[in-house]
C-alpha positions in Angstrom: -101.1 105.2 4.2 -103.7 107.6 3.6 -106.5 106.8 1.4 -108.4 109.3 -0.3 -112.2 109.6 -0.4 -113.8 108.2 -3.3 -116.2 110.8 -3.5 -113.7 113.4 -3.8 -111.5 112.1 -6.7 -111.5 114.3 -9.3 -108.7 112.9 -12.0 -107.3 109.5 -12.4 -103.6 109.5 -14.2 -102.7 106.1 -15.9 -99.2 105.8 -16.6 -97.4 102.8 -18.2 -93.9 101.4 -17.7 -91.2 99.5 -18.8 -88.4 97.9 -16.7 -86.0 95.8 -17.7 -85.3 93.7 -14.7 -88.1 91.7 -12.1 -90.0 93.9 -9.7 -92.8 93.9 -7.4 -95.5 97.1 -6.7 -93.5 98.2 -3.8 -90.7 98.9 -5.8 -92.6 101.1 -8.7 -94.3 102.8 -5.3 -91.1 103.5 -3.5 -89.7 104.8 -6.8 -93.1 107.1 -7.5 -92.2 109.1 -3.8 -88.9 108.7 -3.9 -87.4 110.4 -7.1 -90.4 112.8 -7.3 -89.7 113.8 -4.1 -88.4 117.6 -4.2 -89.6 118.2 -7.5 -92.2 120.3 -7.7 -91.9 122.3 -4.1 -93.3 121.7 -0.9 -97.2 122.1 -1.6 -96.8 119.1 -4.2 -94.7 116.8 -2.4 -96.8 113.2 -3.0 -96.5 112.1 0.2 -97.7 114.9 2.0 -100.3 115.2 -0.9 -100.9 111.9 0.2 -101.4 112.3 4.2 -103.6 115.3 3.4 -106.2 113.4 1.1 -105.3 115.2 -2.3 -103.7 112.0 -3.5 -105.5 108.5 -3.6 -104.1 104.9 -2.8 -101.5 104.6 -5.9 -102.3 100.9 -7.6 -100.1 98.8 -9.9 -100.3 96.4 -12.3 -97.6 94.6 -13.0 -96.8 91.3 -15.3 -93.3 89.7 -15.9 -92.1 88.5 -19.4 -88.6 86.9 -18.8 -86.3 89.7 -17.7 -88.5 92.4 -18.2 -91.4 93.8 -16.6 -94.8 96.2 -17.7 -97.6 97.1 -15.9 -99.5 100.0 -15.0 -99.9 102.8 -12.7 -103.3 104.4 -11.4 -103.1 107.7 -9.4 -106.3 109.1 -8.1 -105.9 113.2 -7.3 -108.3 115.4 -5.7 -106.1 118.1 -7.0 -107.1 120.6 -9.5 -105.9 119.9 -13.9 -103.0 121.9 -13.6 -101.3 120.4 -10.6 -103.0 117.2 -11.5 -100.9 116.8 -14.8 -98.0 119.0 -12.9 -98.1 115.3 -10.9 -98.0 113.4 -13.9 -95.4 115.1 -15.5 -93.3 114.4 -12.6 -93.7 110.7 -12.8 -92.2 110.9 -16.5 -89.2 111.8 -15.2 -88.4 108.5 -13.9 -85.9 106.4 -14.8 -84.9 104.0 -12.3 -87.8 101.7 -10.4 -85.4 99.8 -7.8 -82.1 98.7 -9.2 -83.6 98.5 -12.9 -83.5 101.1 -15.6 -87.3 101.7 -16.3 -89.6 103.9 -18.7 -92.9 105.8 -17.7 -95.6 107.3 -19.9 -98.6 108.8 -19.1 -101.6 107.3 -21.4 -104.0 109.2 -20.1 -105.7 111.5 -17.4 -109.4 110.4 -16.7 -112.0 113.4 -15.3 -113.6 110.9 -12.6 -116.6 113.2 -12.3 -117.6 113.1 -16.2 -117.7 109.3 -16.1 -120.0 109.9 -12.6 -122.7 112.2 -14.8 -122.4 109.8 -17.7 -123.3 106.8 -15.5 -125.9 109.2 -13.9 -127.8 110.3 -16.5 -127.3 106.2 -18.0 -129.2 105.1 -14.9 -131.5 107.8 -14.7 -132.7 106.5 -18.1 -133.0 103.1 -17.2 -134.7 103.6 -14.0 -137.3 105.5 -15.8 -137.9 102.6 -18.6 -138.6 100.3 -14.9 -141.5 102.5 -14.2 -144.0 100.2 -13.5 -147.3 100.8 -14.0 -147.6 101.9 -18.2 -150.4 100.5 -20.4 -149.8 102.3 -23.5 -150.8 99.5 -26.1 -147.6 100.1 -28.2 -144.8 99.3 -25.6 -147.7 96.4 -25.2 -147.5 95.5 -28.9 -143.8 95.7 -29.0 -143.2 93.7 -26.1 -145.3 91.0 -27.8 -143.1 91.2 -31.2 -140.0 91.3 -29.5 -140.5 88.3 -27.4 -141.8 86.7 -30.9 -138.1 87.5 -32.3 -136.0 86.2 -29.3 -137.8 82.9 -29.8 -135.8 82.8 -33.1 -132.4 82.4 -31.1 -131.0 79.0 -32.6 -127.3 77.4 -31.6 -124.5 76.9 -33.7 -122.1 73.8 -34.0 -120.6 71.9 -31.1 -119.8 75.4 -29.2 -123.5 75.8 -29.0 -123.2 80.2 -30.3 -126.3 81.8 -29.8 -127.1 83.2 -33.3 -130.0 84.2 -35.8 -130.5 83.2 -39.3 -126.9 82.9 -40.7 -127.7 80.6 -43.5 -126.4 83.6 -46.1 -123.6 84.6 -47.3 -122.9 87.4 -44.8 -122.7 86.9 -41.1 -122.4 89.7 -38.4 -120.2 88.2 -35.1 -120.6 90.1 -32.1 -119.3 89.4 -28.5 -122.1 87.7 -26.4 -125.4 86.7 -25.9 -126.9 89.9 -25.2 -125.4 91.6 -28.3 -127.1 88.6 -30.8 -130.7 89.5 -28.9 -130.5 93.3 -29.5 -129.7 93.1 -33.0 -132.2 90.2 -33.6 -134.4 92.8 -31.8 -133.9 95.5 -34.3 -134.4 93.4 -37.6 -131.0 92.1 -37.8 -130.9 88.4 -38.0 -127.7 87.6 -39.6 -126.0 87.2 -36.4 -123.4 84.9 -34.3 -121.9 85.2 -30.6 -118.4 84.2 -29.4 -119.8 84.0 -25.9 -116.4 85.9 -24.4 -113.6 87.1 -25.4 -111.8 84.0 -27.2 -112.5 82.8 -30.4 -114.7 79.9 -30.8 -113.5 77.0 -33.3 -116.9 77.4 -34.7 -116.2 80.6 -35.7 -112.8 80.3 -37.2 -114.6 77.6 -39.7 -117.3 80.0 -40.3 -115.1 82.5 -41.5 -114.2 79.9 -44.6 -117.3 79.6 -45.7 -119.3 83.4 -45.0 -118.2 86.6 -45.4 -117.6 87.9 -42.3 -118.5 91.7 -40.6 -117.0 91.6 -36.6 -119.0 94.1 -34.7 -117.4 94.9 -31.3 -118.2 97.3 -28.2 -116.1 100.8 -28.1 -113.8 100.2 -25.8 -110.0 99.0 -24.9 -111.7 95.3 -24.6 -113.2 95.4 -28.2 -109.8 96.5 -29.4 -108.1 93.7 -27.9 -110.8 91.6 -29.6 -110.8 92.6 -33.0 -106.9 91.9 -32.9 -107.5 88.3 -31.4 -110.4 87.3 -33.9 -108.2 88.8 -37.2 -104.9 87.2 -36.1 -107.2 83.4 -36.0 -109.9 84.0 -38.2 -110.9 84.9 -42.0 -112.9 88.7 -41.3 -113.6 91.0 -44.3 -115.0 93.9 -42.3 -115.1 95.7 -38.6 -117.0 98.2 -37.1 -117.3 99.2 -33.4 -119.5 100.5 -31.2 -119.6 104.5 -30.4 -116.5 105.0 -28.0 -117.7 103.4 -24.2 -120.6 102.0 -25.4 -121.6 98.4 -26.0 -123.4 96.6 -28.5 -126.0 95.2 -26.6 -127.2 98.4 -25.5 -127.3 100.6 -28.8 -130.7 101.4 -30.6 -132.2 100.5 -33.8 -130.6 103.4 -35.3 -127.7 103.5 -33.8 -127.0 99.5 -34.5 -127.7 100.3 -38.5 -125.7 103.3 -38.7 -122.2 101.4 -37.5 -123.1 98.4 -39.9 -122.9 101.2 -42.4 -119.4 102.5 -41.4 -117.8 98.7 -41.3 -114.5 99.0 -42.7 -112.2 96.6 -44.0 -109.5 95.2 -41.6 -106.5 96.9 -43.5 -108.3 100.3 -43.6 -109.0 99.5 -39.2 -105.9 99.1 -38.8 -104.7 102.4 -40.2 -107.0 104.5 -38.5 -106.0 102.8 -35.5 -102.7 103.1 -35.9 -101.4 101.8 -32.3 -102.8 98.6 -33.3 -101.2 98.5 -37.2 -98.3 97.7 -36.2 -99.2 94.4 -34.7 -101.5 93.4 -38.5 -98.1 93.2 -41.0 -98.8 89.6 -42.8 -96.1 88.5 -43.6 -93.7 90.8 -41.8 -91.4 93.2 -43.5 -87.6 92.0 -43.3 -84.9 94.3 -42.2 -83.1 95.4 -44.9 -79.2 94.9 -44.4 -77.9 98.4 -44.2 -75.1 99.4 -46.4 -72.3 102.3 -44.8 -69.5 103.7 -46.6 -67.0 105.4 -45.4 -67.7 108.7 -45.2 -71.5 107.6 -43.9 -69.8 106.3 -41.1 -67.4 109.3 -40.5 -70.6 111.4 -40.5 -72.5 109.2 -38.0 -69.3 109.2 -35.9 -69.5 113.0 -35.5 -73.1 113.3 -35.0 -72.6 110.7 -32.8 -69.9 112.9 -31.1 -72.1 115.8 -30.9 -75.0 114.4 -29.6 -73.0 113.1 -26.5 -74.6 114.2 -23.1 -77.4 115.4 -24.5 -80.0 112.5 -23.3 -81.3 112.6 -27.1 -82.0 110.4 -29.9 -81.6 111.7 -34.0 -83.5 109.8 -36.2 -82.2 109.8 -39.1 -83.7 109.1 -43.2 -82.3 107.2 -46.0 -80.1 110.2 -46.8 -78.8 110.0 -43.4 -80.3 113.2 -42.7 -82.6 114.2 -39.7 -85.6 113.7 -39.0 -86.4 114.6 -35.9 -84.3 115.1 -32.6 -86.1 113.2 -29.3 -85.4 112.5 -25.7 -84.5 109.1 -25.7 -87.1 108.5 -22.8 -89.8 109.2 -25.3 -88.3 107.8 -28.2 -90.4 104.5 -28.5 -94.0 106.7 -28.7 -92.1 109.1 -31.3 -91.1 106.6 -33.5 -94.3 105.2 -33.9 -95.7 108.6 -34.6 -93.2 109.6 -37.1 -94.6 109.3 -40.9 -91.2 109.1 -42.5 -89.6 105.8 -42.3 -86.5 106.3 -40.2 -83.2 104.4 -41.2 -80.3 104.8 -39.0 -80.8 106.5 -34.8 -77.9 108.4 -32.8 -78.7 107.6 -28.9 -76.9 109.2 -26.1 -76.7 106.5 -23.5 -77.4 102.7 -23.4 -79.6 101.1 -26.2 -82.5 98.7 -23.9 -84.6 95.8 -25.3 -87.4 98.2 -25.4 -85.8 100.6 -27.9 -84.7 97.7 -30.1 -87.8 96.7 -30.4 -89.4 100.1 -30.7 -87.1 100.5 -33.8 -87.7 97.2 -34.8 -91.6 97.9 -35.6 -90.6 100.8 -37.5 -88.3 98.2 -40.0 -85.0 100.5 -38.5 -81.9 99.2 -40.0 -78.9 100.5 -38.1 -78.4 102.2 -34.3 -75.6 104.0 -33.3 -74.9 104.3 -29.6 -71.7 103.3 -27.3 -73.5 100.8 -25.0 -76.0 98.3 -25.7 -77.8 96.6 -23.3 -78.7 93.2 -25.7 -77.6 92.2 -28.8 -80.5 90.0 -30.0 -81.6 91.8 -33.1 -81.4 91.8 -36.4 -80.8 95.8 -36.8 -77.0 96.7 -37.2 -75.5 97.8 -33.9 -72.8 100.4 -34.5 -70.6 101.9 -31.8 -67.9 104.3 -33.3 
C-alpha cells in the first residue's frame, strides 16, 4: 500500500463511526475503497489516489462495547480543500462496514500545515529564550525570585499532590506538576495537582471542605477531564486554557485573565453543549406518552408518506414537525435541535444508536416498521 509523504500532507479528515456488530480495521478499510469506489469519477478514485501519493495510510481506531463497535478514522490527503472534503463527503455515504449496518461522520478536517507554522513559530520562541550567553541583571533577578517560589512546593495527603498554599478557602486544581510551578511562578499560590488524568482521593475530600476552581489545558484531553473530576468530585467553577494550549505554558497575564472567565459547572456545560448531555443530575425520566386515536391515525399517514424516503420527522408536542432529516444524520441533528422533540417518523430500521440518540433528547415515542432492539424505555410504535 502506498504511503504518502509526511511532508506533503496537507489535510487530515477525522471521521467517526458506529457499527452495530464486531469488526476489526480491515473491515472499516475494505468498506472505505470499496463503496466509495465509483463515486466521484476516475481522478478521485481512493485507491488510485492512494498509489499516486495524494492519499496517506488510512488509520483506525476502533473499541468494542458488547455488540457494538466505535472508533475513528484518520485520512491524510495531499489533495487540495475542495476535493479534500469532496473525499470526505464520500465516506458519509457509508452504510455498511462488512456485514454490519454502520454510521460515519466527519468531525473534522485538520489543515496539517497550520499546525506545522504554529509548532514553528512555538519553537522558534523557545529556542530563542535558550540563547545562552545573556547577562541582563533582570532575567538574573527573576531567575533568583522564581527559584525562591518553587522552593514553596509542599505535598498534599497520602497521594503526595504537589501544591502551594491551599490552607484557604479557595483552591485552584490543575492537571500536573508543571501546571502548580507556573502558576506558583506568577503569584498564584492557591494551587493543587492531580498528577494525570484520574482523580486523586485526596482531591475528592478536598472538594468537601474548599471551594473548588478546576483549571484545565484547551484541548479534547481537558474536556474529557473536567467531565471525569465533576462526575467524582464537589467543583464550583472551570475555566480552560485558550484552545491548544496548556496551562503550564501560559503567561502571567494570560494565567489571570482565565481565572477571571471561570464559570460555574452548569453554565460549562451549556456552552459546551456536546458535553451537557452527559451532566443531567438526576436524570430526567421519560415521560409515558399518551396517543389517541386520531394521533395515531395521523402518525400512521405520515408514517405512510415518509416511506422510501431515507428520512426522519421529528415531531413536537403537537405532533407537528419540526424538522425533516436523513436518518443517517439524525443522531448529530437531534442534539442540535432547540425544541424538545416528542414523537420521530423513520424510514427504515430503528438501531441502538438512534434509541439512544433520542433517548438523550428525553424522546417519548418512535414510529418506524422495524426495530433493531427493544431495550428502551421510549414507546416503540409500528402502524
Amino acid at each position: 500500500m502506498a504511503k504518502i509523504s509526511p511532508v506533503s500532507i496537507k489535510y487530515m479528515i477525522y471521521a467517526n463511526f458506529e457499527a452495530e456488530g464486531a469488526l476489526e480495521k480491515p473491515d472499516v478499510i475494505g468498506a472505505l475503497f470499496g463503496q466509495t469506489e465509483g463515486l466521484l469519477g476516475a481522478d478521485l478514485e481512493m485507491r488510485e489516489l492512494q498509489k499516486e501519493g495524494k492519499l496517506g495510510r488510512i488509520e483506525v481506531e476502533l473499541e468494542r462495547n458488547q455488540k457494538r463497535t466505535t472508533g475513528v478514522i484518520k485520512i491524510p490527503t495531499a489533495l487540495d480543500q475542495s476535493e479534500t472534503t469532496l473525499i470526505a463527503a464520500a465516506v458519509e455515504t457509508i452504510e455498511k462496514i462488512g456485514p454490519c449496518d454502520a454510521q460515519i461522520e466527519v468531525e473534522k478536517i485538520e489543515d496539517v500545515r497550520g499546525n506545522k507554522r504554529d509548532y514553528i513559530v512555538e519553537r522558534a520562541k523557545k529556542l530563542m529564550m535558550e540563547i545562552e550567553g545573556s547577562t541582563d541583571s533582570r532575567e538574573i533577578s527573576n531567575e533568583i525570585k522564581d527559584s525562591a517560589k518553587m522552593a514553596d512546593v509542599q505535598k498534599y495527603g497520602e497521594d503526595k499532590l504537589p501544591c502551594g498554599n491551599i490552607s484557604g478557602k479557595e483552591v485552584i486544581v490543575v492537571e500536573g506538576r508543571a501546571d502548580v510551578l507556573n502558576l506558583m511562578k506568577n503569584n498564584v499560590q492557591n494551587v493543587i495537582a492531580m498528577n494525570g488524568t484520574k482523580l486523586p482521593d485526596s482531591i475528592k475530600k478536598l472538594s468537601q471542605e474548599k471551594e473548588i476552581t478546576l483549571f484545565v489545558d484547551g484541548d479534547r484531553g481537558g474536556k474529557l477531564i473536567v467531565q471525569n473530576v465533576v462526575d467524582n468530585a464537589n467543583v464550583k467553577y472551570i475555566t480552560t486554557a485558550p484552545d491548544g494550549k496548556e496551562v503550564e505554558e501560559l503567561t502571567g497575564k494570560e494565567i489571570f485573565m482565565n481565572l477571571r472567565k471561570k464559570v460555574s459547572v452548569e453554565e460549562y456545560f451549556r456552552r459546551n453543549k456536546s458535553n451537557y448531555r452527559n451532566f443531567e443530575k438526576p436524570r430526567e425520566i421519560v415521560k409515558e406518552i399518551e396517543l389517541s386515536e386520531d394521533d395515531k391515525a395521523k402518525l400512521k399517514k405520515l408514517s405512510d408518506e415518509n416511506q422510501g424516503t431515507g428520512k426522519a420527522i421529528i415531531l413536537n408536542e403537537s405532533l407537528e414537525e419540526i424538522k425533516k432529516v436523513s436518518v443517517k444524520g439524525l443522531g448529530g441533528s437531534l442534539r442540535r435541535i432547540k425544541e424538545k422533540p416528542k414523537v420521530i417518523i423513520i424510514d427504515g430500521t430503528v438501531t441502538s444508536s438512534i434509541i439512544k440518540a433520542s433517548e438523550e433528547v428525553m424522546c417519548q415515542a418512535i414510529v418506524a416498521k422495524n426495530f433493531a432492539t427493544t431495550e428502551t424505555k421510549i414507546k416503540l410504535l409500528s402502524l
